[in-house]
C-alpha positions in Angstrom: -72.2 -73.3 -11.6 -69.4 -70.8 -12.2 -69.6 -68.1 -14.9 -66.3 -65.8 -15.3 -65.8 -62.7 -17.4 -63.0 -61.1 -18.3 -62.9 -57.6 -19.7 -59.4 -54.8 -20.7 -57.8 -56.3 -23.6 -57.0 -54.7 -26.3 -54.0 -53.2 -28.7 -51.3 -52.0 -26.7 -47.9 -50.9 -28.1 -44.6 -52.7 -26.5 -44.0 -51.4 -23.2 -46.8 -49.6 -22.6 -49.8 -51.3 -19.8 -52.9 -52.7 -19.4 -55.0 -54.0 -16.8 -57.0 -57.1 -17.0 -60.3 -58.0 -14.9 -62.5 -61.1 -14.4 -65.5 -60.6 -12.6 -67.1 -64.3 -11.0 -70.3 -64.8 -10.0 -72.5 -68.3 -9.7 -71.9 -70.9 -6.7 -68.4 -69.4 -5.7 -66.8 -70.7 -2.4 -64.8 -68.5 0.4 -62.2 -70.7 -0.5 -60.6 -71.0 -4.0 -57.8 -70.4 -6.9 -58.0 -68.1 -9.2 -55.6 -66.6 -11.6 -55.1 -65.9 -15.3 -53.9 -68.3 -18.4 -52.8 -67.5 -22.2 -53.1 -68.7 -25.4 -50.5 -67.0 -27.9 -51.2 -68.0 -31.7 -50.1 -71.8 -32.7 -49.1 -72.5 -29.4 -50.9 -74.3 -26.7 -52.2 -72.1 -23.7 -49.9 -72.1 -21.1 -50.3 -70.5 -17.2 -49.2 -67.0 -16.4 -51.0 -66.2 -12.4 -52.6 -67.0 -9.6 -53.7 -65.9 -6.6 -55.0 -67.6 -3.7 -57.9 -66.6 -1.1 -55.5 -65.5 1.7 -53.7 -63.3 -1.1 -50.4 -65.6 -2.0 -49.1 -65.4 -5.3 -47.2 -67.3 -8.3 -46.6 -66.2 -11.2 -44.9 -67.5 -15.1 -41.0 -66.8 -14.9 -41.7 -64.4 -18.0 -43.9 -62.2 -16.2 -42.5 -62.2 -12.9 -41.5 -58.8 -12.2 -43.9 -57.0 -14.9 -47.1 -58.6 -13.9 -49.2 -58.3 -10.9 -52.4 -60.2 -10.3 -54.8 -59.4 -7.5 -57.9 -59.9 -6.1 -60.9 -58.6 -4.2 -62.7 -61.0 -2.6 -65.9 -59.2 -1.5 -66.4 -58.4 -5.3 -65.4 -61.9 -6.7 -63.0 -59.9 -9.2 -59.0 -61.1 -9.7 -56.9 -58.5 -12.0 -54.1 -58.7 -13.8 -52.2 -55.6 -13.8 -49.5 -55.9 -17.1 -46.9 -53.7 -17.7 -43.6 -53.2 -19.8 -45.7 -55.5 -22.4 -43.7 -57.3 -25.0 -44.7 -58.7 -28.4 -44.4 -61.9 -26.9 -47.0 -61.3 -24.2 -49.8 -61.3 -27.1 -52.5 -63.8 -26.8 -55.9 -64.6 -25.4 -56.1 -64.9 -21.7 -58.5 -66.5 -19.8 -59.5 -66.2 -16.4 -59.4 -69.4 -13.9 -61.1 -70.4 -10.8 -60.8 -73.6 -9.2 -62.8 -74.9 -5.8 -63.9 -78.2 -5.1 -61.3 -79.5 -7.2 -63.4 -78.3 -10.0 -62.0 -75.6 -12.8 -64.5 -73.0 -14.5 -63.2 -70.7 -16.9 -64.3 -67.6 -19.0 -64.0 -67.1 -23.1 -60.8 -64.8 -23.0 -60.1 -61.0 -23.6 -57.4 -61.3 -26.3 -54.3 -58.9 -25.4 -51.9 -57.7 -28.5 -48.5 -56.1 -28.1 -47.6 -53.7 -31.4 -43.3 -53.7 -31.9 
């Protein structure tokens, strides 16, 4: 089993930053997926991240260019480092692994942007 929690939300006003973390721990493989999804109120949750083992990157056309996910493998931790934060960035985000084809995922930090 996989168990991920993420810590760092919190009320932030528009265009100011945080930084997200999700710390793994459990059965994790050398190899695997992790990055970060969100859940904005009334809507359906929707991918933002991800990072891979070897350090390659994707990211949500809305965040590209404002949001930097990372990771440290020896510590089983991926960030989220958010900045220039907009209203529309507020939500609940939850942390993703995937290995073995399987996905785990953590209980969300819930992130809200003030106008």
């Amino acid at each position: 089993q996989v168990q991920l929690v993420e810590s760092g939300g919190g009320l932030v006003q528009a265009g100011g930053s945080l930084r997200l973390s999700c710390a793994a721990s459990g059965s994790i493989d050398s190899t695997n997926v992790m990055g970060w999804y969100r859940q904005a109120p009334g809507k359906q949750r929707e991918f933002v991240a991800v990072i891979f083992t070897g350090g390659s990157t994707n990211y949500a056309d809305s965040v590209k260019g404002r949001f930097t996910i990372s990771r440290d493998n020896a510590k089983y931790t991926v960030y989220l480092q958010m900045n220039s934060l907009k209203p529309e960035d507020t939500g609940v985000y939850s942390c993703n692994l995937c290995q073995f084809g399987m996905d785990y995922w953590g209980k969300g930090t819930l992130v809200t942007v003030s106008s």
